[in-house]
Structure formats: structure tokens, C-alpha cells
C-alpha positions as CSV (number, residue, x, y, z in Angstrom):
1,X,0.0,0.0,0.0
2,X,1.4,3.4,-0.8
3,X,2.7,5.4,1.9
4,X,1.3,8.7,2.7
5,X,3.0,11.4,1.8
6,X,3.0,14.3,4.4
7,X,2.9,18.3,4.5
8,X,2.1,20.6,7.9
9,X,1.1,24.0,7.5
10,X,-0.2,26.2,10.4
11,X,-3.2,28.5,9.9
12,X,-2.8,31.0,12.6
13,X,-6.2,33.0,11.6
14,X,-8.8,33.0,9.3
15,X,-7.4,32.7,5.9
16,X,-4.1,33.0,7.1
17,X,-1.9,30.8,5.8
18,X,1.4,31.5,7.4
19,X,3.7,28.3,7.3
20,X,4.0,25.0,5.6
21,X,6.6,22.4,7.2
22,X,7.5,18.8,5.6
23,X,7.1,16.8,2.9
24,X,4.1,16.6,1.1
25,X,0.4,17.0,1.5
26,X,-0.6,17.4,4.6
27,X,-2.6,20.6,6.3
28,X,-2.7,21.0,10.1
29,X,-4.3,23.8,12.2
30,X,-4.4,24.7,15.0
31,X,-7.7,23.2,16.9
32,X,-10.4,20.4,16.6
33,X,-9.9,19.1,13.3
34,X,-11.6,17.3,10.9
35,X,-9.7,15.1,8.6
36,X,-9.7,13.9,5.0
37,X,-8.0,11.6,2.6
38,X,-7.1,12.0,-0.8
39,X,-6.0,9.8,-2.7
40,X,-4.5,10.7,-5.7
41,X,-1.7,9.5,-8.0
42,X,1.5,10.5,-9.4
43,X,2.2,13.7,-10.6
44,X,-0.1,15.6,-8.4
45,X,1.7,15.8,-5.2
46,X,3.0,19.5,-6.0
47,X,-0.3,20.5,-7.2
48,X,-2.1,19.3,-4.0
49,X,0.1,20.7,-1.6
50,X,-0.5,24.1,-3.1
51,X,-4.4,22.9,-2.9
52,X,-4.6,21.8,0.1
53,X,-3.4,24.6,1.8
54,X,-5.0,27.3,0.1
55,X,-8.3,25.3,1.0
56,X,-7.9,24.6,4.3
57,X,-7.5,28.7,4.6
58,X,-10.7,28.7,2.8
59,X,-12.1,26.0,4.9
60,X,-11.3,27.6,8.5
61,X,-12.7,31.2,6.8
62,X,-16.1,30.4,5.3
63,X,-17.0,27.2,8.2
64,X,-14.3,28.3,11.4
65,X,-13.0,24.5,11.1
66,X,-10.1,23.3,10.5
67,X,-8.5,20.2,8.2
68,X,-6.4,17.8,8.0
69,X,-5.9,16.6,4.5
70,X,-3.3,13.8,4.2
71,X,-2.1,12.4,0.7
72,X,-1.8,9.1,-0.7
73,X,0.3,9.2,-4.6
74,X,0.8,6.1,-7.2
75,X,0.6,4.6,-10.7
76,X,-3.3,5.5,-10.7
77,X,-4.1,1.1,-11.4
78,X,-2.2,1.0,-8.4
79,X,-4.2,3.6,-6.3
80,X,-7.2,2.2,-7.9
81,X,-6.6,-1.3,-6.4
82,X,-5.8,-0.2,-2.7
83,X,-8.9,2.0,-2.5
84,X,-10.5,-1.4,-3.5
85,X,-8.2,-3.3,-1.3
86,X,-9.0,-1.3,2.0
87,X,-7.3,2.3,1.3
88,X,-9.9,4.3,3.6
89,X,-9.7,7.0,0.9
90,X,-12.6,10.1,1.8
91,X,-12.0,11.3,-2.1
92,X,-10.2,10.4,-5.2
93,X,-8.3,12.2,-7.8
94,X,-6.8,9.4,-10.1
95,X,-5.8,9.5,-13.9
96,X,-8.3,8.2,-15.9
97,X,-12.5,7.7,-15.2
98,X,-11.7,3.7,-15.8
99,X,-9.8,3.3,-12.1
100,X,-12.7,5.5,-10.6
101,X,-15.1,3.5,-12.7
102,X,-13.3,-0.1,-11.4
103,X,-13.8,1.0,-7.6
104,X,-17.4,1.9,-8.1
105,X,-17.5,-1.7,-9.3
106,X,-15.6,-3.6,-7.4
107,X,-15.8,-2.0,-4.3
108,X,-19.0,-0.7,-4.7
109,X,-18.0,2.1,-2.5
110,X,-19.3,4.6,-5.2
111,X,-22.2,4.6,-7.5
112,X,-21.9,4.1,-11.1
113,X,-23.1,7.5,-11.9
114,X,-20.4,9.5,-10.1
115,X,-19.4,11.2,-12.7
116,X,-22.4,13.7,-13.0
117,X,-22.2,14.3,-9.3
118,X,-19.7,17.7,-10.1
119,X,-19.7,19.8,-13.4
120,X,-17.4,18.6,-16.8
121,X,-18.4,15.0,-15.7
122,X,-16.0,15.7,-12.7
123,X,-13.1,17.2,-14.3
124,X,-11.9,19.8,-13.0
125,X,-8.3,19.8,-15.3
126,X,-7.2,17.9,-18.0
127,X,-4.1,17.4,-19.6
128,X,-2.2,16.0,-22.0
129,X,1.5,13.6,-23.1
130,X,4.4,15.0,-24.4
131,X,7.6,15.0,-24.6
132,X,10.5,15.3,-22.6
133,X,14.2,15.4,-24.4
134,X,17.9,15.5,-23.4
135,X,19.2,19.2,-23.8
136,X,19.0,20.2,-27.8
137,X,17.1,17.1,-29.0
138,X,19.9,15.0,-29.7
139,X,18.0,12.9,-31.3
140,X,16.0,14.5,-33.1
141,X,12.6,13.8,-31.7
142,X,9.3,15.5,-33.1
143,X,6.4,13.5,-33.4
144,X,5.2,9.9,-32.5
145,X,7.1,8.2,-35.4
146,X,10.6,9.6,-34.2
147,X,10.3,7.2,-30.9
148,X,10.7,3.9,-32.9
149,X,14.3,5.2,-34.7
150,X,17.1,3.2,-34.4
151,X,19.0,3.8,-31.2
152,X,16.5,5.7,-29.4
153,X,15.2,4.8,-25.6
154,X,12.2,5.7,-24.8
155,X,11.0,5.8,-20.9
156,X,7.8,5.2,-19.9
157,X,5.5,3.6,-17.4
158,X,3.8,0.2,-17.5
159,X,-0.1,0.7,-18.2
160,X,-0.7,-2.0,-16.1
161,X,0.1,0.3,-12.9
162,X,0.0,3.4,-14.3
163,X,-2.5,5.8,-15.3
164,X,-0.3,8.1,-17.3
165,X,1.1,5.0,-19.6
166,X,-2.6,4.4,-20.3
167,X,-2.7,8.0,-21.7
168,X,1.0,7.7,-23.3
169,X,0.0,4.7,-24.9
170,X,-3.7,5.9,-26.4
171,X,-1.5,9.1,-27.7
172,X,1.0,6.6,-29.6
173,X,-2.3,4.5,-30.8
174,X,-4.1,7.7,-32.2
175,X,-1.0,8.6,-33.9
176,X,-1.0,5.7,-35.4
177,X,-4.3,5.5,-36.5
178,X,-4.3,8.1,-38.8
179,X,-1.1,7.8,-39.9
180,X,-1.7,4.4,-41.3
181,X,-5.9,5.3,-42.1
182,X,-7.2,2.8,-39.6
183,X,-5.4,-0.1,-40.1
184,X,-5.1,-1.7,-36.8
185,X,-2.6,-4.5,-38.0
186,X,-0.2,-1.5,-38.2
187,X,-1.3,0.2,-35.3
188,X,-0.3,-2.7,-33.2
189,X,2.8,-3.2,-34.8
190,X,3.6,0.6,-34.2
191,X,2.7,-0.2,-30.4
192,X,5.0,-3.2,-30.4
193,X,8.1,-1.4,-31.9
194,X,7.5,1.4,-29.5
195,X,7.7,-0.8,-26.8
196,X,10.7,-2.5,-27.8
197,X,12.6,1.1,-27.4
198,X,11.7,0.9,-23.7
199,X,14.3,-0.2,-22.0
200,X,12.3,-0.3,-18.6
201,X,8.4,-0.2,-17.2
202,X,8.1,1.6,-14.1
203,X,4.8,1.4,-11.7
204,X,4.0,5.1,-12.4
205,X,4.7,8.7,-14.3
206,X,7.2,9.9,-11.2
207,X,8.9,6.2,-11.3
208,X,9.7,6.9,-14.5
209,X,10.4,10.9,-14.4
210,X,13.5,10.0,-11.9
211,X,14.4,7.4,-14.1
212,X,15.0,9.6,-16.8
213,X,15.9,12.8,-15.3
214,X,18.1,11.2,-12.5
215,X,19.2,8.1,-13.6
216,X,20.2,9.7,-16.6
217,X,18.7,6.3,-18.8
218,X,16.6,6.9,-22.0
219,X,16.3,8.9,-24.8
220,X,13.2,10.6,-24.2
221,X,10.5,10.7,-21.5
222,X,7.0,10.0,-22.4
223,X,5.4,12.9,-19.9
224,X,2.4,14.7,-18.6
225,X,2.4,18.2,-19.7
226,X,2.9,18.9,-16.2
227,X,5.7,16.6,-15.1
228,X,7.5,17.8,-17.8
229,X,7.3,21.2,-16.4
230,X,8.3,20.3,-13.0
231,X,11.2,18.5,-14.3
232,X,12.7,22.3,-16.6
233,X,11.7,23.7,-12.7
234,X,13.6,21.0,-10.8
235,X,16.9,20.3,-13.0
236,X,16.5,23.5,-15.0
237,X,16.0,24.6,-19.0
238,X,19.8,23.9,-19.7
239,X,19.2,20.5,-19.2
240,X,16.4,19.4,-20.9
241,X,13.8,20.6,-23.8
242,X,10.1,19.7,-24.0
243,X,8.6,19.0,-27.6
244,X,5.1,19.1,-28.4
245,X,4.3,17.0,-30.9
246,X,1.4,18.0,-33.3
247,X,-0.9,15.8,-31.9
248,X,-1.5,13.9,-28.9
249,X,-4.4,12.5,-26.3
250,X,-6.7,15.1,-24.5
251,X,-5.9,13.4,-21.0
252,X,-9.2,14.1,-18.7
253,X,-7.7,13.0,-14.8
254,X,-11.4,12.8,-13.1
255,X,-12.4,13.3,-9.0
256,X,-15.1,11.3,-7.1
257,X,-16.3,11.8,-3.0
258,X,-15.5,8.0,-2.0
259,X,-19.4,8.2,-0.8
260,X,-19.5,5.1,1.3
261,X,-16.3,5.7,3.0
262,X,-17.5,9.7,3.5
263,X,-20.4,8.8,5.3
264,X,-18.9,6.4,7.5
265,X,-16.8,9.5,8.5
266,X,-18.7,12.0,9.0
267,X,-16.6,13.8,6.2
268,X,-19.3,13.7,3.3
269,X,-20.3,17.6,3.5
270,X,-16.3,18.4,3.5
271,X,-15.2,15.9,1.0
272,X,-17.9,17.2,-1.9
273,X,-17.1,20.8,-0.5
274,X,-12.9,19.9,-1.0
275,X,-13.4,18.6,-4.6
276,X,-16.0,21.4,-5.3
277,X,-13.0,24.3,-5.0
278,X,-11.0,22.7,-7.7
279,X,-14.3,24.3,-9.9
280,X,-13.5,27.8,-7.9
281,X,-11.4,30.8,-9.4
282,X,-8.6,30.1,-7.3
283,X,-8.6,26.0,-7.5
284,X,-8.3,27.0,-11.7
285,X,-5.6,29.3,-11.4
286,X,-3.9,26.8,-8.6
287,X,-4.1,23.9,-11.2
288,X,-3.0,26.5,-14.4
289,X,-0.3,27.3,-12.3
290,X,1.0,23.9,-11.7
291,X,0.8,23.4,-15.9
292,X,-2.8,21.6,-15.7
293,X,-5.1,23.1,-18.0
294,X,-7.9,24.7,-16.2
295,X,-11.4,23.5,-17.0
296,X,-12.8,26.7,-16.9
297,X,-10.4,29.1,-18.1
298,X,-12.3,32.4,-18.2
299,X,-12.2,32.1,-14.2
300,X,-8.6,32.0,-13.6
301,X,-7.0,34.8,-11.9
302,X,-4.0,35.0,-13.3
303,X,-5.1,34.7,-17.3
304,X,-0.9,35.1,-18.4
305,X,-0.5,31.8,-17.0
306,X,-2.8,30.3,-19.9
307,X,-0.3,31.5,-22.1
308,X,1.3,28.2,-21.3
309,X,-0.8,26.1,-23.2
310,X,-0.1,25.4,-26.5
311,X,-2.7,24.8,-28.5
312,X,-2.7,20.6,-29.9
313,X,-4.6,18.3,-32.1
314,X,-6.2,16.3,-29.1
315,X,-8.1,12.8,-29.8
316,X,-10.9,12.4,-26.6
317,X,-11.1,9.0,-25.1
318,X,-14.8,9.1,-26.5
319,X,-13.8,9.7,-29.7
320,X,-15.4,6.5,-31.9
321,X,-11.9,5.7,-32.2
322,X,-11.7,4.6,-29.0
323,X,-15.2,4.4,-28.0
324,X,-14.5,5.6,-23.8
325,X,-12.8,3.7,-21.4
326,X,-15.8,0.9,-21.0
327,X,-14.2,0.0,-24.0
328,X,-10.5,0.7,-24.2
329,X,-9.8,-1.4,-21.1
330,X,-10.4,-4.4,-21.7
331,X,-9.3,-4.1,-25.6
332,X,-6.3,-2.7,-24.7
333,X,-5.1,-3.1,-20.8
334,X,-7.3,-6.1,-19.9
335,X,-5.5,-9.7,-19.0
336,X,-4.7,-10.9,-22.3
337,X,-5.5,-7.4,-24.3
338,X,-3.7,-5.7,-26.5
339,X,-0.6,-4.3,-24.5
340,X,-0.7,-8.1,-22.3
341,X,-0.2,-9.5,-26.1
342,X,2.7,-7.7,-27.7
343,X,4.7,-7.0,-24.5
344,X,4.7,-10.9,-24.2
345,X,6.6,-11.3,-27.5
346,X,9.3,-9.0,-25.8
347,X,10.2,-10.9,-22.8
């Protein structure tokens, strides 16, 4: 089971927000508290430590209680499974409606319908995959097709685990799919040479972000738009470039209230109030900020910070191509699917 991962901040007055001590994700004030999880996975940690104390400001200023919000952070399969498995999660925030979907199933701890309970069938941010290059592009990489070239290593996740390699891989398929007018034979033998430039899986879109950037292994990094970012802000611009290739997947990372575990806490008024200020003005220009792309735009404070996003040919999960993620999974990511198929040949 993943380990939470910690932050403390102290609010000393209303909508004071005066220190934040730790790691990641944690808020804790001063007084009675109440207390929620999130769990979440990857690439969000940055983004919901930022979140999570801005709202707890917001919390203690518009209710006078306080909040502890704790963080869980995975390969969003992963995540998926332990909320099944036990994880006591209040809310999620994974990658991809199809792990929400599978613990509304499974667990039954959601109803099927959850995503209608909040606006843009509970997205407040999507994304999208790009990519991540060594310093000048040695290489030479510019769209889908330059990641099967001879001598080129290309790091992703496994979409077993991973949400994220669910998205990178869908990106690579619709690439392929109009570049070779529907054919699927040679869509899946696109998929299967791209994976045979992968040198390593890892469990999720961090695992395989220090992999690249720190291990130094790889070629190019198959990235969210905004892991990429973090990665220019961590190692800086010297060291690597970002290339946005002319089309890719329109990435849609949804939130659910875990209902049944909410009401067994007590926490069901805070956890739907919690995913409702992602919607707000300042939970827009918190996710812009952090290189998510803001469902609702026109509300974001700080409009420069749109600037950011380039504007890309994006295919939608829904699109009859792939024909939504009641469908993609098993074709694709199910035991014996697609990915289970050609990844077999390579062992």
C-alpha cells in the first residue's frame, strides 16, 4: 500500500496561511480538526500541496473548522486497487474515469453515476502527453514516429500500474491510426516497436520521471504536460527541452467523493465541499499554475498563466476511435489485451 505522503502548514487565523513544514500534502491547524484523505496519483503531489493549503484557509474562513488533509500518490491502477483493497480513501483524484469506474465496481463504495455528481463530468483539469528530451534534441525527436528510430530509448511507465502510460499509450495508438488510415494491424505493430525502445516499465509517471531525469537512462521521456514542467523547474532549461508533438491524447484525470467511506466518517459535506474548489477561481488558477489546463479558463485569476498552453490536435477518449474507457480497457489493458499480447513477445 502506498505510503502517505505528508505536508504541515499552520493556519494561525482565518485565511491566514502562514507556514507550511514537511514533505508533502498534509494541512494541520491549529484546533479540533476534521480530517480527509485524498487519494491521488502520481504527478499531483506539487499541485495538491498548493491545494490543500489554500483550501484549508478557505475551509477555516467560510465554516471556522479546520482540516487535515493527508495524501496518498501512485501509478493511478495502483491507487485504484488499494482503494479497493482497504485504502480508507474520503476522495479520489486518479488519472483516468476507468480506475474510478473499477472501484465503483468492485468496491461498490461509489455509485456508477459518479461522474455527473460535479460539473465537466468531474473534471476539473485535464491534460495531455508530451515529450520530454535530453538538452538540444539529440536525437531529433518531433512527433510519435521519431520514438521507434534506431538507437533511441524511450522511458515510460507500464499501463498496467500506471495511469499516465494508459494516456501515453492511447496518444501513440491515435498517432498511429491516422497515420496508417485505420489499419489496426499496423497500429499494433507501431505499439510493439515502441515498446521494444523501452528499455524499462516503471509502476507510475514519477517512477519513471527520476528514471529519466536522475538516472540519466533513456532517450526521451513520455510525460504529462505537467511533469514535464516540473522537471525544466527541478533540473532547469539547460538541461532538458520539451517537444510538443502535433498531436496527442486530450488526457481528462477525473475526481469522485468516496461516498460510502465519507459517510462512514462523518466527512461527506467536507469531502464534496474539497473537490468542489478545484471548480472555484482560485482552484483554476492553482491547477493553471501547476501546468494543468484549467477546466474553466475564463475564471482564472491570473489569465498570463494560460499563455502556457499550446494549443494541440487532441483525440478524446470518447472519440469513436476509441469508444471511452468501458471499452479501451479491456481491448487494450485487460489480462490478455492488447498491450498483455505484444509485450509478451518482448520478454
Amino acid at each position: 500500500m502506498e505510503v502517505l505522503m505528508k505536508t504541515t502548514a499552520k493556519i494561525l487565523a482565518y485565511g491566514a496561511l502562514i507556514a507550511a513544514i514537511g514533505l508533502t500534502g498534509v494541512v494541520t491547524v491549529r484546533a479540533a480538526e476534521q480530517h480527509l484523505l485524498n487519494v491521488s496519483y502520481d504527478p499531483t503531489r506539487e499541485l495538491y500541496e498548493d491545494y490543500n493549503q489554500a483550501f484549508a484557509a478557505h475551509w477555516l474562513a467560510t465554516t471556522g473548522n479546520t482540516v487535515t488533509i493527508d495524501q496518498s500518490h501512485g501509478g493511478s491502477g495502483k491507487q485504484a486497487q488499494a482503494v479497493i483493497d482497504g485504502l480508507d480513501a474520503d476522495v479520489v483524484t486518479l488519472a483516468l474515469q476507468g480506475d474510478i469506474d473499477k472501484i465503483a465496481k468492485t468496491a461498490g463504495s461509489l455509485p456508477s453515476d459518479w461522474r455527473g455528481r460535479l460539473e465537466n463530468t468531474s473534471t476539473p483539469y485535464t491534460s495531455t502527453i508530451i515529450f520530454l528530451v535530453r538538452n538540444g534534441n539529440p536525437k531529433g525527436i518531433a512527433d510519435w514516429g521519431d520514438l521507434i528510430k534506431d538507437g533511441v530509448e524511450v522511458i515510460t511507465p507500464n499501463p498496467k500500474t500506471s495511469g499516465g502510460a494508459r494516456w501515453n499509450y492511447l496518444a501513440a495508438w491515435a498517432w498511429a491510426d491516422k497515420t496508417f488510415g485505420g489499419d489496426e494491424a499496423k497500429d499494433i505493430d507501431f505499439i510493439k516497436q515502441l515498446y521494444a525502445h523501452v528499455p524499462v516499465l516503471g509502476t507510475g509517471a514519477r517512477d519513471s520521471t527520476v528514471t529519466f531525469a536522475q538516472k540519466e537512462l533513456g532517450d526521451v521521456l513520455l510525460a504529462w504536460e505537467n511533469e514535464a514542467y516540473l522537471v525544466l523547474d527541478e533540473f532547469g532549461a539547460d538541461s532538458f527541452d520539451i517537444v510538443y508533438p502535433p498531436s496527442s491524447i486530450l488526457a481528462e484525470p477525473p475526481v469522485a467523493v468516496v461516498e460510502k467511506n465519507a459517510e462512514a466518517h462523518g466527512t461527506t459535506e467536507l469531502a464534496t465541499a474539497y473537490l468542489e474548489w478545484l471548480y472555484s477561481p482560485d482552484g483554476q488558477t492553482i491547477a493553471a499554475r501547476h501546468h494543468y489546463r484549467p477546466s474553466r479558463p475564463d475564471t482564472v485569476t491570473d489569465q498570463a498563466v494560460l499563455q502556457n498552453f499550446p494549443k494541440l490536435d487532441l483525440v478524446s477518449i470518447d472519440d469513436p476511435l476509441f469508444g471511452g474507457w468501458a471499452t479501451v480497457q479491456p481491448k487494450h489493458f485487460g489480462d490478455g489485451g492488447i498491450f498483455d499480447q505484444i509485450y509478451a513477445l518482448q520478454q
